[in-house]
MIRO-989739 format. One record per atom (N, C-alpha, C): residue number from 1; atom name; z, x, y. Coordinates in nm, 4 decimals, padded with zeros to 6 digits. Example, Ala and Ser with C-alpha at 12.3 -4.5 7.8 and 13.67 -1.06 7.14 Angstrom:
2
    n  atom        c3        c1        c2
    1     N   00.7800   01.3190  -00.5690
    1    CA   00.7800   01.2300  -00.4500
    1     C   00.7800   01.3200  -00.3300
    2     N   00.7080   01.2850  -00.2250
    2    CA   00.7140   01.3670  -00.1060
    2     C   00.7870   01.2900   00.0030
//
This chain:
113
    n  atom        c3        c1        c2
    1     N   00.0000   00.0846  -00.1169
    1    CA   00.0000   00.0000   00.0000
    1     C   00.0000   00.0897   00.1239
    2     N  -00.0723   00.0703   00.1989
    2    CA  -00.0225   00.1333   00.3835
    2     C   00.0343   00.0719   00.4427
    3     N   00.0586   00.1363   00.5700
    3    CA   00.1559   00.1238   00.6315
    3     C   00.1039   00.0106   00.7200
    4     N  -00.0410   00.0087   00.7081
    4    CA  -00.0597  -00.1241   00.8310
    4     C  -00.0181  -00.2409   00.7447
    5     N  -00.0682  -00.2402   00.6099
    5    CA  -00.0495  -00.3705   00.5330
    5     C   00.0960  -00.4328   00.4953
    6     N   00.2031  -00.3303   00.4771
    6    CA   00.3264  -00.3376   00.5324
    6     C   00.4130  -00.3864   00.6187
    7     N   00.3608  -00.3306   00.7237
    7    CA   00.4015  -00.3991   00.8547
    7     C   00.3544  -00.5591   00.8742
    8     N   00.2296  -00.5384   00.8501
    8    CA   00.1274  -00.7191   00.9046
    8     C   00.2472  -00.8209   00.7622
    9     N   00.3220  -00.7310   00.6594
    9    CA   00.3847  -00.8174   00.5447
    9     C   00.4840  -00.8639   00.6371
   10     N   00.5834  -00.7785   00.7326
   10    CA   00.7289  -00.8078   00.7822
   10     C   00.6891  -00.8502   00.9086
   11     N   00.5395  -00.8901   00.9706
   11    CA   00.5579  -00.9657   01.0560
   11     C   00.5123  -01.1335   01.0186
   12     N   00.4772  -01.0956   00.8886
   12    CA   00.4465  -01.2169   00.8342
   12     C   00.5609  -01.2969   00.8042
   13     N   00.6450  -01.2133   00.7299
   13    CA   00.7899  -01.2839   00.7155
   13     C   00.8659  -01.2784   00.7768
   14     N   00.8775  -01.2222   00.9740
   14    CA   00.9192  -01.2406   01.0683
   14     C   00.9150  -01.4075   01.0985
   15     N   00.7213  -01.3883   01.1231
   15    CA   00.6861  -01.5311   01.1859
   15     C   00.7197  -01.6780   01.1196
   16     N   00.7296  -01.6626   00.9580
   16    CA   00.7994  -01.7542   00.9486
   16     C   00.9026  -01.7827   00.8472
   17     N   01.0269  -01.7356   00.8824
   17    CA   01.1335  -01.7082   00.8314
   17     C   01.2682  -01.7997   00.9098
   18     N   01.1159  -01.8735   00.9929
   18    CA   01.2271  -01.9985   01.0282
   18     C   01.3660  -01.9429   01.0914
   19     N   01.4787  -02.0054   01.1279
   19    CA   01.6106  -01.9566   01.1093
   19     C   01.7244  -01.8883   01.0371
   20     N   01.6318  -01.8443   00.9368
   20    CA   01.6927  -01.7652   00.8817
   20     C   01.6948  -01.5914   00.9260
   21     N   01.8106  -01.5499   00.9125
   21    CA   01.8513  -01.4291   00.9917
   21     C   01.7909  -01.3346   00.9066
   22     N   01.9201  -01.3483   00.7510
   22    CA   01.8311  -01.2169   00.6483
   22     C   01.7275  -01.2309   00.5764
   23     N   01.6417  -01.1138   00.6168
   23    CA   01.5872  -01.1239   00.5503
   23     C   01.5420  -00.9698   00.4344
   24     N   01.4909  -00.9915   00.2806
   24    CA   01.4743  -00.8942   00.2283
   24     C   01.3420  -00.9024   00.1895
   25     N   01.3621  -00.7192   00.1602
   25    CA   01.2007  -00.6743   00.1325
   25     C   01.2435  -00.5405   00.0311
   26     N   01.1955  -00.5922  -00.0865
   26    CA   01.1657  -00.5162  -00.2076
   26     C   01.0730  -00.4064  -00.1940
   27     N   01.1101  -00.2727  -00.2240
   27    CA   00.9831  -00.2195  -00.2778
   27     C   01.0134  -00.1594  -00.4242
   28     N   00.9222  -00.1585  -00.4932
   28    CA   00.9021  -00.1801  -00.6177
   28     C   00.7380  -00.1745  -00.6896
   29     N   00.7509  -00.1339  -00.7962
   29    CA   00.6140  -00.1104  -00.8509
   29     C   00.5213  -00.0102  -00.8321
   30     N   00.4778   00.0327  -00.9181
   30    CA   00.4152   00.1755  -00.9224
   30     C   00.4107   00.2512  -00.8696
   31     N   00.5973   00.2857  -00.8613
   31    CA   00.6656   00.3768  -00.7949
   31     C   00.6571   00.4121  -00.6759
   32     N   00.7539   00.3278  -00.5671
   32    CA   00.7429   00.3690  -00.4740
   32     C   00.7702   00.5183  -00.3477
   33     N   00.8400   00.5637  -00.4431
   33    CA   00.8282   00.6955  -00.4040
   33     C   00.7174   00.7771  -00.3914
   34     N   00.6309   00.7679  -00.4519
   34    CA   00.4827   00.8356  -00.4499
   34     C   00.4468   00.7809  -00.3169
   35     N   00.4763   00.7068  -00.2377
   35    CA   00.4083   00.6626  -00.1072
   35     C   00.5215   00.6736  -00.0219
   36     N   00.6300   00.7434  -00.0226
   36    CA   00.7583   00.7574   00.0681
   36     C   00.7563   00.7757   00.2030
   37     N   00.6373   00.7771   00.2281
   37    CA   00.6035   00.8380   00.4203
   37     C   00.5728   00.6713   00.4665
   38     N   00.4968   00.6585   00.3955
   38    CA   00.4831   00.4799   00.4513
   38     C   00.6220   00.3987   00.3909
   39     N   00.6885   00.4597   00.3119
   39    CA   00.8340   00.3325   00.2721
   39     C   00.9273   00.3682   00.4198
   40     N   00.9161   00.4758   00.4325
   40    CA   00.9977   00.4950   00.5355
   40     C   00.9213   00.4431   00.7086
   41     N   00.8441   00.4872   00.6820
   41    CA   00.7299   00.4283   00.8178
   41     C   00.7951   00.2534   00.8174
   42     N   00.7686   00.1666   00.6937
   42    CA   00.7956   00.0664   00.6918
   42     C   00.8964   00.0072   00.7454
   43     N   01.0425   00.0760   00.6897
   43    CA   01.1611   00.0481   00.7278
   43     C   01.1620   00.0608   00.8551
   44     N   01.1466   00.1634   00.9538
   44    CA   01.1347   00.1862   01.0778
   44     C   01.0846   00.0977   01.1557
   45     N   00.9733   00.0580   01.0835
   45    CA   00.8874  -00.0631   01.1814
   45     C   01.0000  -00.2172   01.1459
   46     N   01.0664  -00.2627   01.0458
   46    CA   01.1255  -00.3673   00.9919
   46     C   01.2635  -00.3215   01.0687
   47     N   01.3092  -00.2284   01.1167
   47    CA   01.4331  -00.2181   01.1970
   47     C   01.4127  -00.2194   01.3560
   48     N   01.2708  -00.2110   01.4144
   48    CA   01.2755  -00.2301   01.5409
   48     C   01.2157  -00.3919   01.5690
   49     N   01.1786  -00.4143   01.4590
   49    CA   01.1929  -00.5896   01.4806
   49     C   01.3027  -00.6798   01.4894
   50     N   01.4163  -00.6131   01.4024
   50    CA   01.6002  -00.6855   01.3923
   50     C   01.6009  -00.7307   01.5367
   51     N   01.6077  -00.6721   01.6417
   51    CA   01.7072  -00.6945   01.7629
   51     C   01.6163  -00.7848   01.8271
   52     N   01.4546  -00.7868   01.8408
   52    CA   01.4372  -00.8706   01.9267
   52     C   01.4000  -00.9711   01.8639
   53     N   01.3820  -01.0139   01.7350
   53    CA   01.3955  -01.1751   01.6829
   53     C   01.5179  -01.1802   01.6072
   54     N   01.6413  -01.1394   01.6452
   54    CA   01.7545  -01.1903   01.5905
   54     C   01.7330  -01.1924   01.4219
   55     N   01.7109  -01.1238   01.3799
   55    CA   01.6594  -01.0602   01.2090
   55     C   01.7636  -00.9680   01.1491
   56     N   01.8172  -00.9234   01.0542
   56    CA   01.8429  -00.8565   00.9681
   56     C   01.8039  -00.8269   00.8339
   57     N   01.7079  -00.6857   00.8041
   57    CA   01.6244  -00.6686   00.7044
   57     C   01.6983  -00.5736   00.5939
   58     N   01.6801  -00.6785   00.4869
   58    CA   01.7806  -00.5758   00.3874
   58     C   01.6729  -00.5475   00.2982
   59     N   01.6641  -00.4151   00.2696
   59    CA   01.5317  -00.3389   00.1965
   59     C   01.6064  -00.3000   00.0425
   60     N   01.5272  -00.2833  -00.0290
   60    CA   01.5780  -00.2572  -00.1634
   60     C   01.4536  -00.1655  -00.2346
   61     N   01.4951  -00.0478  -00.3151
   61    CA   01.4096   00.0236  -00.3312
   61     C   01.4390   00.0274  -00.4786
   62     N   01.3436   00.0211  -00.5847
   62    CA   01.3644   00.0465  -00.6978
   62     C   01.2739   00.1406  -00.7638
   63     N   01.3199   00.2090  -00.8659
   63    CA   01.2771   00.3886  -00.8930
   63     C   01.3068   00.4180  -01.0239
   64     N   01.2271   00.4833  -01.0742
   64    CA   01.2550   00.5232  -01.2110
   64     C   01.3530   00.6265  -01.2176
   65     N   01.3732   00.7000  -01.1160
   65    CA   01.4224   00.7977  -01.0686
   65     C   01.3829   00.9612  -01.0756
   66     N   01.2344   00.9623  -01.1053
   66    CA   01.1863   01.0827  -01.1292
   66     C   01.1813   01.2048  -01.0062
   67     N   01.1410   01.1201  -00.8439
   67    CA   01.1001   01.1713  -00.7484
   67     C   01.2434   01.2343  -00.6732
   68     N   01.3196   01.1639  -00.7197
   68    CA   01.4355   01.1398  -00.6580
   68     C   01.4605   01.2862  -00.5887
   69     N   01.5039   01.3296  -00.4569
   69    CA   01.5784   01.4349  -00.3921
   69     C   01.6670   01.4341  -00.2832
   70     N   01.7122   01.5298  -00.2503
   70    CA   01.8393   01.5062  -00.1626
   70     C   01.7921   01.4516  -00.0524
   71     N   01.6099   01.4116   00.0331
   71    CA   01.6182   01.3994   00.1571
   71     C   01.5964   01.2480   00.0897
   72     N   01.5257   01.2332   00.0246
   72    CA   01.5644   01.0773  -00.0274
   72     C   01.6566   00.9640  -00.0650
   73     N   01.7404   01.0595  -00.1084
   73    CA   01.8918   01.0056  -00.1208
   73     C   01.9475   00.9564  -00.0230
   74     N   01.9433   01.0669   00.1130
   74    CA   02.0105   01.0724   00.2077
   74     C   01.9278   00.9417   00.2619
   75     N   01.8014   00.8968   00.2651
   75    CA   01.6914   00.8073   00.3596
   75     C   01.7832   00.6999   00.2457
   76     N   01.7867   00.6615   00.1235
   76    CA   01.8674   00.5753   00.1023
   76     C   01.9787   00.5233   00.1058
   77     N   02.0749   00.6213   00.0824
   77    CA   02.2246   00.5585   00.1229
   77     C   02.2079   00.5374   00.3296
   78     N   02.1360   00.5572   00.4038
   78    CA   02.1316   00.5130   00.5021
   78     C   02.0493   00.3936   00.5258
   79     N   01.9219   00.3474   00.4424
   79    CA   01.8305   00.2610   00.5163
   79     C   01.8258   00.1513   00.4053
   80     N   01.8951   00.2015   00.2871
   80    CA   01.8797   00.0884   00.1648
   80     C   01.9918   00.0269   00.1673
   81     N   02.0006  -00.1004   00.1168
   81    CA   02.0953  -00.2279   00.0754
   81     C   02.1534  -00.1981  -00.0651
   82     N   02.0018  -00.1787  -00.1540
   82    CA   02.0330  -00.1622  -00.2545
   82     C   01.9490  -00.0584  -00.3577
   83     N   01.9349   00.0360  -00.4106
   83    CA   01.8517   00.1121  -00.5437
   83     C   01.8967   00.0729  -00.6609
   84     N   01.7660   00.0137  -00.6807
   84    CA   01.7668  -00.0294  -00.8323
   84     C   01.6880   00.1159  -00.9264
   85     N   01.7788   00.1558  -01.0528
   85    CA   01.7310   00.2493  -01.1275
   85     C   01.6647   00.1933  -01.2049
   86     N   01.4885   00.1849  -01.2889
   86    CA   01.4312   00.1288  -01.3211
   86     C   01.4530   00.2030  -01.4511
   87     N   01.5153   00.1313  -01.6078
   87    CA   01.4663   00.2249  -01.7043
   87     C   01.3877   00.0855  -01.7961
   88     N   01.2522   00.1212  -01.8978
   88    CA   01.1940   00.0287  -01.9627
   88     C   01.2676   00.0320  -02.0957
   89     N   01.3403   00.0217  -02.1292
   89    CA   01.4327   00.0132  -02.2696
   89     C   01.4334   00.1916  -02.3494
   90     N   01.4697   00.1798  -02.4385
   90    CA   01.5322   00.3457  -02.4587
   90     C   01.4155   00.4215  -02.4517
   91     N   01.4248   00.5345  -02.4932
   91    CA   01.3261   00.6620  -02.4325
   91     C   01.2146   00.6215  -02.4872
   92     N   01.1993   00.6239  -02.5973
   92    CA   01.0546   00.6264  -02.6534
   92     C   00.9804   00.4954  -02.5573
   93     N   01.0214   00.3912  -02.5848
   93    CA   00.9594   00.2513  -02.5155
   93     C   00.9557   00.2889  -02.3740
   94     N   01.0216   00.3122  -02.2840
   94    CA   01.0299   00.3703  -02.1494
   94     C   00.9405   00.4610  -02.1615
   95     N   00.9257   00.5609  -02.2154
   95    CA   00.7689   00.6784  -02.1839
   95     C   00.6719   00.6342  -02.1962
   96     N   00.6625   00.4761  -02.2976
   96    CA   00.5192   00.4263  -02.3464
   96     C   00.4885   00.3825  -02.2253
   97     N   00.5727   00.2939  -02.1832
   97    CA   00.5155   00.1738  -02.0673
   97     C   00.5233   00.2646  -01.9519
   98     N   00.5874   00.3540  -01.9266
   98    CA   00.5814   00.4136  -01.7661
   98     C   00.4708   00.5250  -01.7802
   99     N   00.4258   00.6075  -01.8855
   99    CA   00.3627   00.7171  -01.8535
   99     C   00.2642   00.7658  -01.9789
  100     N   00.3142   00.7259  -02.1145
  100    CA   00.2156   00.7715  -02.2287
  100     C   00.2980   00.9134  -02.2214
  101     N   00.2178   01.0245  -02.2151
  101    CA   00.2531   01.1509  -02.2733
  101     C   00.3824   01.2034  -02.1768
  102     N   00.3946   01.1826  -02.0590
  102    CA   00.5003   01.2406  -01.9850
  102     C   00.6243   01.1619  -02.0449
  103     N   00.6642   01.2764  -02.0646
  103    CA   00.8827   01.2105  -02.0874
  103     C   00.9032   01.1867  -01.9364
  104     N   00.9044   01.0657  -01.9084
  104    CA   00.9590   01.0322  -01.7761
  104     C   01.0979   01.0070  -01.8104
  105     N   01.1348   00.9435  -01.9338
  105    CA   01.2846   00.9434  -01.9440
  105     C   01.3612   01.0568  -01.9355
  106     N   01.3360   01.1435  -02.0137
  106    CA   01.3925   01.2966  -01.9681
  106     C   01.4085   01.3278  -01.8475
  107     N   01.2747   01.3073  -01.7765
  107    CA   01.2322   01.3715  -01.6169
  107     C   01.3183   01.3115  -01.5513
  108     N   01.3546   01.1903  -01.5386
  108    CA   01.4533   01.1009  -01.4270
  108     C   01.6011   01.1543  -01.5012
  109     N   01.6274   01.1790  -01.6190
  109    CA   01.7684   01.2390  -01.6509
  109     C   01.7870   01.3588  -01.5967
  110     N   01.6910   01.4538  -01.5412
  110    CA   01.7077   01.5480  -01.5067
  110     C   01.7053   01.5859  -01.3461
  111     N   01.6816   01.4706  -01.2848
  111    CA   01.7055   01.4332  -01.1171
  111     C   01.8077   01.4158  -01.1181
  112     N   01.9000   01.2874  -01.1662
  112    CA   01.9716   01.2234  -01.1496
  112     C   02.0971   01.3459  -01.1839
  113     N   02.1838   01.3840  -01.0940
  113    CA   02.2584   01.4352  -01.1184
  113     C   02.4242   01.3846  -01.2206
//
């Protein structure tokens, strides 16, 4: 996804989100970390909208946890609500569906401190 198509999403669910204050925005699916310059671009643009339509955007990022690093961490425990750790059931089934030959299960055990 880019960052324009992103944005045109949270002004979409700005414009009609009615009276309702919170609002959330998932990212999720084929790993959003691989596109981390626009997740963060995103958030930025979804936090300078809060103040002038009376909004609160709670973002949620979910991850297999492969990419995972300390400047990411840090962009999450500040800009996330919530990280969801994505695993597809035990190792073998989890490597099938996320990657085929890469041990991604290994790989995210070995981020995750």
């Amino acid at each position: 996804m880019s960052a324009e198509v992103g944005k045109k999403a949270l002004d979409f669910l700005v414009e009609n989100s009615g009276n309702r204050r919170n609002l959330e925005v998932d990212f999720f699916g084929g790993e959003p970390l691989m596109n981390f310059d626009v997740v963060k671009e995103i958030v930025a643009y979804g936090r300078s909208l809060e103040e002038t339509h009376d909004k609160k955007f709670r973002f949620t990022l979910t991850t297999n946890g492969v990419l995972l690093n300390d400047d990411i961490m840090e962009f999450a425990n500040k800009e996330m609500d919530n990280v969801v750790l994505s695993v597809d059931g035990r190792k073998e089934v989890h490597d099938y569906i996320t990657a085929g030959e890469l041990e991604v299960f290994n790989l995210a055990g070995e981020t995750i401190p």
